[in-house]
TIBALUM-661823 format. One line per field, with one value per residue (C-alpha): x, y, z; residue number from 1. Coordinates in steps of 0.001 Angstrom, whole numbers. Example, Ala and Ser with C-alpha at 12.3 -4.5 7.8 and 13.67 -1.06 7.14 Angstrom:
<rs>
x <- (12300_13670)
y <- (-4500_-1060)
z <- (7800_7140)
i <- (1_2)
</rs>
This chain:
<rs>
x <- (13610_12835_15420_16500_14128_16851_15061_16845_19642_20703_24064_23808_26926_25553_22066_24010_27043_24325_21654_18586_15154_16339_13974_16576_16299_19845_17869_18101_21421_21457_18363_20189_23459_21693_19771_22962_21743_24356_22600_18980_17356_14649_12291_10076_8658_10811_11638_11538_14833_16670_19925_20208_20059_22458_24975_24185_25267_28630_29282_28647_30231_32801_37012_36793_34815_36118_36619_33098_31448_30574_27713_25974_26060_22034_21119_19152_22619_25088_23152_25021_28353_28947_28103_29855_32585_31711_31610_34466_35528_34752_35882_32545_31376_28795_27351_24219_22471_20413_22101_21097_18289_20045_17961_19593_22418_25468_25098_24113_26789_28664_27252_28029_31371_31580_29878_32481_35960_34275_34797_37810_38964_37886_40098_42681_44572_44957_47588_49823_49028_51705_48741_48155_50582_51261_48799_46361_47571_46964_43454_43071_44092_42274_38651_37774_34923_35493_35783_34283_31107_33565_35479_32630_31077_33900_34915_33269_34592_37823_37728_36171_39291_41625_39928_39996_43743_44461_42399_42067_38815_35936_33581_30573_28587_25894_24230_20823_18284_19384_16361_16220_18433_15642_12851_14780_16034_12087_10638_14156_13608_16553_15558_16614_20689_20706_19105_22083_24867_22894_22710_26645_27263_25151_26642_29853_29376_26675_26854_30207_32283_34324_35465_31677_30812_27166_24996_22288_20477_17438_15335_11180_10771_11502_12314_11848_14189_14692_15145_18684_18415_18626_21729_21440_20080_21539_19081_16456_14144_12033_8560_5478_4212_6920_6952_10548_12043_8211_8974_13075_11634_9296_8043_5321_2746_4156_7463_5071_3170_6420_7673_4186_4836_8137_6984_3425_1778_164_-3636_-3005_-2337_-5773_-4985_-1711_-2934_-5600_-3012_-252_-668_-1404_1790_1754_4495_3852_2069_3326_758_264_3553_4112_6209_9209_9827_6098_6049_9439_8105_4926_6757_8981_5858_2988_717_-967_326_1244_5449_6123_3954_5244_8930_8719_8734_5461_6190_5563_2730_957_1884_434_-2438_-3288_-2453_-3667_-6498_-10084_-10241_-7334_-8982_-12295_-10691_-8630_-12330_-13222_-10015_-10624_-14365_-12315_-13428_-11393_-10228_-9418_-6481_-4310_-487_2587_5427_8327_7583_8129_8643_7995_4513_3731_1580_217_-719_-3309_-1736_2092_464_-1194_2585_4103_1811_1924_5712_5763_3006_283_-1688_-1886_-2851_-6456_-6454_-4723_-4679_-1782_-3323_-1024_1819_-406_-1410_-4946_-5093_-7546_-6270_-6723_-5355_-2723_-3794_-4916_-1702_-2000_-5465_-4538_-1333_-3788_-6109_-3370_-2099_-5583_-5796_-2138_-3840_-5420_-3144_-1839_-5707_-7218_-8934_-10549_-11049_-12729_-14867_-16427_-17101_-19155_-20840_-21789_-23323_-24930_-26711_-24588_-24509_-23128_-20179_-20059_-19176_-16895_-14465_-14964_-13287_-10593_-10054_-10244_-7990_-5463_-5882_-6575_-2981_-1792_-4473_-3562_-747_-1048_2165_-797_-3351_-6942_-10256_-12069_-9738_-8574_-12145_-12492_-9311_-9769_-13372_-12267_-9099_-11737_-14405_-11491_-11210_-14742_-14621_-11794_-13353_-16890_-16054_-17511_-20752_-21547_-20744_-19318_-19413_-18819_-19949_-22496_-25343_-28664_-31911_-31273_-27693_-24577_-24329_-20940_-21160_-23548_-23176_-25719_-26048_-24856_-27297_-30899_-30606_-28138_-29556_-28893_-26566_-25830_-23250_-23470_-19995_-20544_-17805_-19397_-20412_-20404_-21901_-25049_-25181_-24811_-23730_-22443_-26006_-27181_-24584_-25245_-29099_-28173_-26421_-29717_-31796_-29620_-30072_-33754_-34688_-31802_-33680_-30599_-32176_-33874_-30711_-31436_-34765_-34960_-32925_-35806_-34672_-37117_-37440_-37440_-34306_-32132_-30392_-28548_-26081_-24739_-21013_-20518_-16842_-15165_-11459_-10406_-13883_-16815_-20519_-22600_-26196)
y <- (-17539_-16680_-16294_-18897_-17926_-18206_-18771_-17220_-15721_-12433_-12153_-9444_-11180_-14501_-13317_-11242_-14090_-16219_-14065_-15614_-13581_-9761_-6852_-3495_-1701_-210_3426_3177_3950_7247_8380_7792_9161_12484_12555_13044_11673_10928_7870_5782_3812_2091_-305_-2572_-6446_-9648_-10610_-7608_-7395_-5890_-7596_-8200_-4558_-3686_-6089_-4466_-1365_-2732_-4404_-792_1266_-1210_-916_-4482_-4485_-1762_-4448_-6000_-3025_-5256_-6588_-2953_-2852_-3001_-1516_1545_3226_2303_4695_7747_8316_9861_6913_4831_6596_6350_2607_958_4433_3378_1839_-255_-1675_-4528_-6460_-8375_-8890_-11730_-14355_-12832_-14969_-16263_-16565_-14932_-11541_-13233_-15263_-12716_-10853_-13306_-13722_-10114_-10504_-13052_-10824_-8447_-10613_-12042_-8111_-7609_-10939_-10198_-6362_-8302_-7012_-3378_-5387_-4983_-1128_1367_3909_1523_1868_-974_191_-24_-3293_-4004_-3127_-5189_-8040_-7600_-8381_-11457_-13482_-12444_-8821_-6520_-4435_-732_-2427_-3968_-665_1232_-1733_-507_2986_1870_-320_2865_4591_2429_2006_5999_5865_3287_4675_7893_8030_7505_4840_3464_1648_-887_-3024_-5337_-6520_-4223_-5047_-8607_-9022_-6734_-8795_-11464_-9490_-8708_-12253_-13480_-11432_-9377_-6132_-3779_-5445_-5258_-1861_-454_-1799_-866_2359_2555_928_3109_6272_5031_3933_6610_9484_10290_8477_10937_8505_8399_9073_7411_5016_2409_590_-1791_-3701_-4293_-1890_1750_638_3928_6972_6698_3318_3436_6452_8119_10348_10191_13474_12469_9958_9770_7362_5463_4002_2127_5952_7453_8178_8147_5307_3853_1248_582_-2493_-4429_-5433_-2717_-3875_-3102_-5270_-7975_-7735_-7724_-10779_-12660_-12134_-12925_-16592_-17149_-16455_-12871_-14528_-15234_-11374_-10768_-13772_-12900_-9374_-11160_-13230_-11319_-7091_-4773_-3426_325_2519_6207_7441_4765_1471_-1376_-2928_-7132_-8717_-10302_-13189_-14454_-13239_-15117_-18601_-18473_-18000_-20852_-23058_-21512_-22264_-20080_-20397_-18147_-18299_-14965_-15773_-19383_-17926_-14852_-14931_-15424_-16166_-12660_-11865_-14738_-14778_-10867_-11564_-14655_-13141_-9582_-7921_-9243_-5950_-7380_-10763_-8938_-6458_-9584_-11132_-8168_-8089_-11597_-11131_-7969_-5299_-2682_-1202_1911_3162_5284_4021_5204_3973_4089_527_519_-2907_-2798_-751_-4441_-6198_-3006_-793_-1620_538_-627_-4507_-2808_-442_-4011_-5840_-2813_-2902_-6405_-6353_-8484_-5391_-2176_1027_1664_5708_7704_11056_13088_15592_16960_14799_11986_9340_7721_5083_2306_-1002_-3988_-7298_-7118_-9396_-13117_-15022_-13158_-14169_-17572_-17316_-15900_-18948_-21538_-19560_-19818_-23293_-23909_-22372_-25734_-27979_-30671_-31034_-30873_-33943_-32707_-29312_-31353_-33216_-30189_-28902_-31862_-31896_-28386_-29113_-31807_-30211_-32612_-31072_-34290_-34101_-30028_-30628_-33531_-31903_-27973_-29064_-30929_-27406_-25166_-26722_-27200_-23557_-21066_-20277_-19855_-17241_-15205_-12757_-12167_-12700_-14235_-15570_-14671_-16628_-13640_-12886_-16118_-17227_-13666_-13945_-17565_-17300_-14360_-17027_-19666_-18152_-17238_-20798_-21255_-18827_-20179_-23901_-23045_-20227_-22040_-22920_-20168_-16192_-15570_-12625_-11457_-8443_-7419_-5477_-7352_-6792_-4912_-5363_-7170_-11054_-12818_-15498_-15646_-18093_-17532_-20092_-19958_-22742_-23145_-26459_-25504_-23641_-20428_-20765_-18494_-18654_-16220_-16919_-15891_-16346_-17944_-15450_-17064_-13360_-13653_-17769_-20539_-23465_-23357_-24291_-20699_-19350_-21130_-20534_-16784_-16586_-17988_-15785_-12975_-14076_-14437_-11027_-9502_-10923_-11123_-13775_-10820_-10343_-14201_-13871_-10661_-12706_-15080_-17793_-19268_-18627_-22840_-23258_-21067_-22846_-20742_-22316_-20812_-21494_-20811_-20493_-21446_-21529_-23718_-25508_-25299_-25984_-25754_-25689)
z <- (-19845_-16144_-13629_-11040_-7689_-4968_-1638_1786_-228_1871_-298_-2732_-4814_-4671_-5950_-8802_-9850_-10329_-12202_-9330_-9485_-8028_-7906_-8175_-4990_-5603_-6044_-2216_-2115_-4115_-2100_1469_444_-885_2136_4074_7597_10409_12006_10333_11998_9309_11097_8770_9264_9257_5715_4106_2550_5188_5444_1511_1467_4445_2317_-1192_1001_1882_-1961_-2841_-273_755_6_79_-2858_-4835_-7619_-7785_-9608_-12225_-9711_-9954_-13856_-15591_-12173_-11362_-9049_-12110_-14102_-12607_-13198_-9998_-8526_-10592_-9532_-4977_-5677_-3342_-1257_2167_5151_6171_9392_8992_11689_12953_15885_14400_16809_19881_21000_24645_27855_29884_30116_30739_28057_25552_26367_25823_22387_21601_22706_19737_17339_18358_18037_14953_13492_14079_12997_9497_9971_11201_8372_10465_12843_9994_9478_10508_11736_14186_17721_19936_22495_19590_18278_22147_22647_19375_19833_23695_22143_22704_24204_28086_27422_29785_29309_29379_26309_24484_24247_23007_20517_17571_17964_18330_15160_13295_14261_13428_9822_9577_10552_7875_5183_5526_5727_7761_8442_7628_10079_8808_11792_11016_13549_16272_18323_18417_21749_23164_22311_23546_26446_27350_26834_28984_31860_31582_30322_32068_32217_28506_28287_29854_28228_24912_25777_26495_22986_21504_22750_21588_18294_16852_18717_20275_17592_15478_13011_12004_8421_8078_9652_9242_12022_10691_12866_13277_16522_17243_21161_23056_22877_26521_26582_24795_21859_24797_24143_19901_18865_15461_14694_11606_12182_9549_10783_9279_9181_7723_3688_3348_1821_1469_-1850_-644_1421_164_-3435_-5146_-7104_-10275_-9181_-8341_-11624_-13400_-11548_-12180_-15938_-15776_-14958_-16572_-13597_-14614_-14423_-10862_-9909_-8551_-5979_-5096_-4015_-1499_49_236_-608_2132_4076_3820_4945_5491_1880_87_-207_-1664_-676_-546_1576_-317_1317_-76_-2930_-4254_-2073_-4175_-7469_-6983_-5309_-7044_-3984_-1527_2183_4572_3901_5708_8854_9463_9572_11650_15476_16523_20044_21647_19368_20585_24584_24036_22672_24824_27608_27547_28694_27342_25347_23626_22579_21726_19120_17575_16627_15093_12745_12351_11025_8707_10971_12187_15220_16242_19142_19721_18411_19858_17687_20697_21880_25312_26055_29829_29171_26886_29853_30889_27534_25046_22823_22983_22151_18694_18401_18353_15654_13389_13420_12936_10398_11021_11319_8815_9063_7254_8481_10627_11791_13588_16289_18395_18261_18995_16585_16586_13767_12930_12037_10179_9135_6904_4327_4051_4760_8097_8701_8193_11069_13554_13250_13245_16342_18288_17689_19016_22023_23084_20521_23911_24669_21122_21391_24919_23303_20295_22278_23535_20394_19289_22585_21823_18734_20106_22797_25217_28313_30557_27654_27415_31466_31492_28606_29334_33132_31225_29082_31622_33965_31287_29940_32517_34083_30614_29837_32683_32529_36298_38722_41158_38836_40712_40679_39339_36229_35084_33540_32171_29960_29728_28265_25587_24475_24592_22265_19608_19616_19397_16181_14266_15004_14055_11284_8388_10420_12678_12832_16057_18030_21494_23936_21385_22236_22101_23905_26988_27600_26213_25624_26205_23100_20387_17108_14287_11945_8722_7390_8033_9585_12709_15867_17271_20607_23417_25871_29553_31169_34959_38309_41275_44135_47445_49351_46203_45319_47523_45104_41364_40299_41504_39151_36471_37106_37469_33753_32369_33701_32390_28656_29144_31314_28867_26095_24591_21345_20252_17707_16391_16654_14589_11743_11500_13926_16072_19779_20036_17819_20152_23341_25659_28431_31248_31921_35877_37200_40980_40766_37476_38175_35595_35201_32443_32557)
i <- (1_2_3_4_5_6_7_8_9_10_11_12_13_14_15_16_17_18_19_20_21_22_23_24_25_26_27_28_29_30_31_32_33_34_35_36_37_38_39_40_41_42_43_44_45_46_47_48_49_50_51_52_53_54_55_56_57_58_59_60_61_62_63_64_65_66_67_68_69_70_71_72_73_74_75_76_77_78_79_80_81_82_83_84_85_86_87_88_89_90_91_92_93_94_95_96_97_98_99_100_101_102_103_104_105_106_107_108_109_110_111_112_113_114_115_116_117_118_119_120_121_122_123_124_125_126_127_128_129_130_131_132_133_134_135_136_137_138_139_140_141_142_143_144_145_146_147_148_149_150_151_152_153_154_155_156_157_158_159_160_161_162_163_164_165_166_167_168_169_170_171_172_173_174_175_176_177_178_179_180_181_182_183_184_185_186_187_188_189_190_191_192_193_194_195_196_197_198_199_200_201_202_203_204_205_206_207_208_209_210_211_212_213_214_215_216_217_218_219_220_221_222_223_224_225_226_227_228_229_230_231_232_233_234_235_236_237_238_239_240_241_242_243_244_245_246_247_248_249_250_251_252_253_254_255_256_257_258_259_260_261_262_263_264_265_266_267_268_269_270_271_272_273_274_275_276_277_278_279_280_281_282_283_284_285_286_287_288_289_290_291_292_293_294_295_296_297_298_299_300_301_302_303_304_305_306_307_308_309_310_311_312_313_314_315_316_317_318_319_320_321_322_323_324_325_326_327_328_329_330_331_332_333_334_335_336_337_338_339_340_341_342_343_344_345_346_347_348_349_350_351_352_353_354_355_356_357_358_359_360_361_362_363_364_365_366_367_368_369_370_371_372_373_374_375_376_377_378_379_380_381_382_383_384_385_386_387_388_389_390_391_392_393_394_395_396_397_398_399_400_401_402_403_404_405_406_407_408_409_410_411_412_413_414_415_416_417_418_419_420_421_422_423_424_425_426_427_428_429_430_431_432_433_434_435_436_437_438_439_440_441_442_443_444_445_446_447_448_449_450_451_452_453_454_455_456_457_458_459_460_461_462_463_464_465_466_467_468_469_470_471_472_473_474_475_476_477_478_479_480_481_482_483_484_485_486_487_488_489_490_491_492_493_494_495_496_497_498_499_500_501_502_503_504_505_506_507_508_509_510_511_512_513_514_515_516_517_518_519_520_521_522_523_524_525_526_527_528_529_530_531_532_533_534_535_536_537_538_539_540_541_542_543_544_545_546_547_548_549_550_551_552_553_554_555_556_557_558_559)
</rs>
């Protein structure tokens, strides 16, 4: 009979005690503790089975648990004697930084403080320990919520030493989602505060802490070395590129097979694979997100489970808000092209509104892209990317059209005017758009007349391609004729006409009204000849319309 599919369940125990679907990952464990790194830091997508590992670490590792060995037995780690045997011999530190999502320092601080006292409330145990003095029993019982930024940072080194005094031995520190207050530090505005008291924490905790035996940091970003890794010369970092550890997160295909058996679902594999395969990490591919995977086996549909609960909130205020070249290389990965850059995996979160590449460093190490090739060349990394898989296609479309969801029926009415060859309507509903639209397609800190309608336009015609997908192929800055079109839908069906689209800005030193701009964008497509692409497909010079879209301000015209 198939196992109970538990859904969320981050408790190794729990998902033991009460035999729910488990894939063994335990060979982890042995390959870590062989490695014999100081400090890892393993980044890898939301929902891959981090924090149910970091906690299978501490069952494993854990004095606490030295009597739950019974949880390992049948596993992959219980195999070894000599493991058997390591089972229950450490002190363990575990902690998350999940929580952190506040707007602003003071209150994530303050957050961290509780994190903190919340540590040392479940060691509060050591207040009774006779390796413990009164100045340590002190400082102890002097973490709490207000606590200073010089005692917050040396809190976990002092409870690593106070463990090593009791036991004997020293510590292991576990700690998941260390980059989350960053993310939320970037998007909050208070970056750089954060950035400093990480680093100080940091120092503390990994690098100058003598009580030290081991340590795991997971997250989804390698934040830059300089950023706060700073002073950790001890640290082994895991990436999206890295081999090591390649099928510890994740499900492999032969895990997923196995599972798909498991519950009469082996006809389906073929499926499965389009929706939800395609992470790769270093040499190791075909890797499926878990998180998916165990949602479809319990509701044996297809949706995108993994992409409705991650944070999608930078990804999207990136990509809708970045430069055009940004919104042009996301319709190519929508129409499964690939695109090539250059990838540096030290995300530099400042460099985010400024640096093509750090926007693709981001998506790759949140994986909604994957790596098709790379090639190392001098320490640099040039890569070419696609879309992870078809539950990801289907979160960048819903996305788009949450781009113009308060206006959709505005937005809408365009559309049909569009296809209507309703130019009074195309006007009336295109102005109720754009005004709506065009300060939220501009990342600028003064939004200017000439790039708001060229970020706006790129937003607009991924709209356009997500709404109009199953009726036209959309592309964009194409070469056709003698120079490059902005928009151009080919029908999919006989019956519908070719369009083109010429997005121009208003000149007042070359036009004198809107009409001249308008005027001016039609003559482009025609002494362009930019129909010759339609036309060379077979459609006829009198089924093509072309409009020109002319810009002043937030105002439009469309002629």
């Amino acid at each position: 009979m198939a196992r109970t599919v538990g859904i969320g369940i981050q408790s190794f125990e729990k998902v033991r005690r009460n035999s729910c679907f488990y894939v063994d990952k335990t060979g982890f464990i042995k390959e870590w503790w062989e490695n014999q790194d100081d400090v890892t830091l393993i980044t890898r997508p939301r929902r891959f089975g981090k924090t149910l590992m970091l906690d299978t670490l501490e069952q494993f590792f854990s004095i606490k648990y030295k009597e739950n060995g019974a949880l390992f037995e049948g596993l992959s780690i219980w195999e070894d004697e000599k493991y058997r045997k390591l089972q229950g011999t450490y002190p363990v530190i575990f902690l998350s930084f999940a929580e952190i999502k506040e707007c602003n320092y003071a209150d994530a601080r303050k957050r961290m403080n509780y994190i903190l006292t919340g540590l040392y409330s479940r060691h509060y145990y050591l207040m009774n320990s006779d390796a413990l003095t009164a100045a340590d029993k002190s400082y102890f019982e002097g973490v709490r919520e207000n606590m200073g930024d010089v005692e917050a940072a040396m809190a976990i080194q002092k409870l690593s030493e106070y463990l090593f005094r009791h036991h004997g031995k020293r510590v292991l520190i576990l700690l998941d989602e260390y980059d989350t207050p960053l993310q939320e530090a970037y998007a909050g505005g208070y970056w750089k505060e954060l950035v400093t008291f990480t680093r100080s924490l940091f120092n503390a905790t990994f690098k100058s802490n003598p009580y030290l035996e081991r340590a795991i940091m997971t997250g989804i970003t390698r934040v830059s070395k300089e950023s706060i890794f700073s002073d950790l010369n001890n640290l082994e970092v895991i990436t999206a590129t890295t081999g090591k550890y390649g099928d510890a997160f994740g499900f492999t295909q032969q895990e997923v097979s196995d599972a798909l058996r498991e519950y009469g679902l082996i006809e389906e594999e073929e499926e499965v694979k389009y929706w939800y395969d395609g992470f790769n990490f270093g040499d190791v591919s075909n890797i499926y997100n878990p998180w998916s995977i165990i949602n479809y086996l319990d509701k044996r549909e297809y949706r995108p489970y993994w992409a409705n609960t991650s944070s999608n909130g930078l990804i999207g205020k990136l990509i809708r808000e970045g430069d055009p070249s940004i919104k042009i290389a996301m319709e190519d990965l929508l129409h499964g092209k690939s695109f090539s850059t250059g990838l540096d995996e030290q995300i530099v979160f400042s460099q985010l509104e400024s640096r093509e590449n750090a926007v693709w460093s981001l998506l790759l190490a949140s994986g909604y892209v994957k790596l098709k090739s790379y090639t190392l060349k001098e320490g640099k990394i040039k890569c070419e990317l696609v879309l992870t898989n078809q539950e990801v296609h289907v979160m960048f479309e819903v996305m788009i059209e949450d781009w113009f969801a308060e206006f959709t029926p505005a937005y809408n009415a365009f559309i049909k005017a569009l296809l209507c060859d309703d130019k009074k309507g195309m006007n009336i509903y295109m102005n109720k758009v754009a005004l709506a639209t065009f300060s939220s397609f501009d990342t600028g800190k003064k939004p200017s007349e000439a790039t708001e309608p060229e970020r706006f336009y790129h937003g607009f015609v991924l709209g356009l391609l997500v709404d109009l997908g199953e009726r036209y192929i959309l592309t964009s800055n194409r070469e056709s004729g003698y120079g490059r079109y902005d928009v151009m839908l080919e029908p999919k069906q006989k019956e519908d006409p070719g369009i083109l689209l010429e997005f121009k800005v208003y000149d007042p030193d070359e036009e004198n009204t809107l009409e001249d701009t308008v005027q001016s964008a039609l003559t482009q497509i025609n002494d362009k000849h930019y129909a010759a692409t339609l036309e060379a497909k077979g459609i006829a010079p009198d089924r093509i319309r072309k409009y020109g879209f002319a810009f002043e301000g937030k105002k439009v015209l469309i002629g």
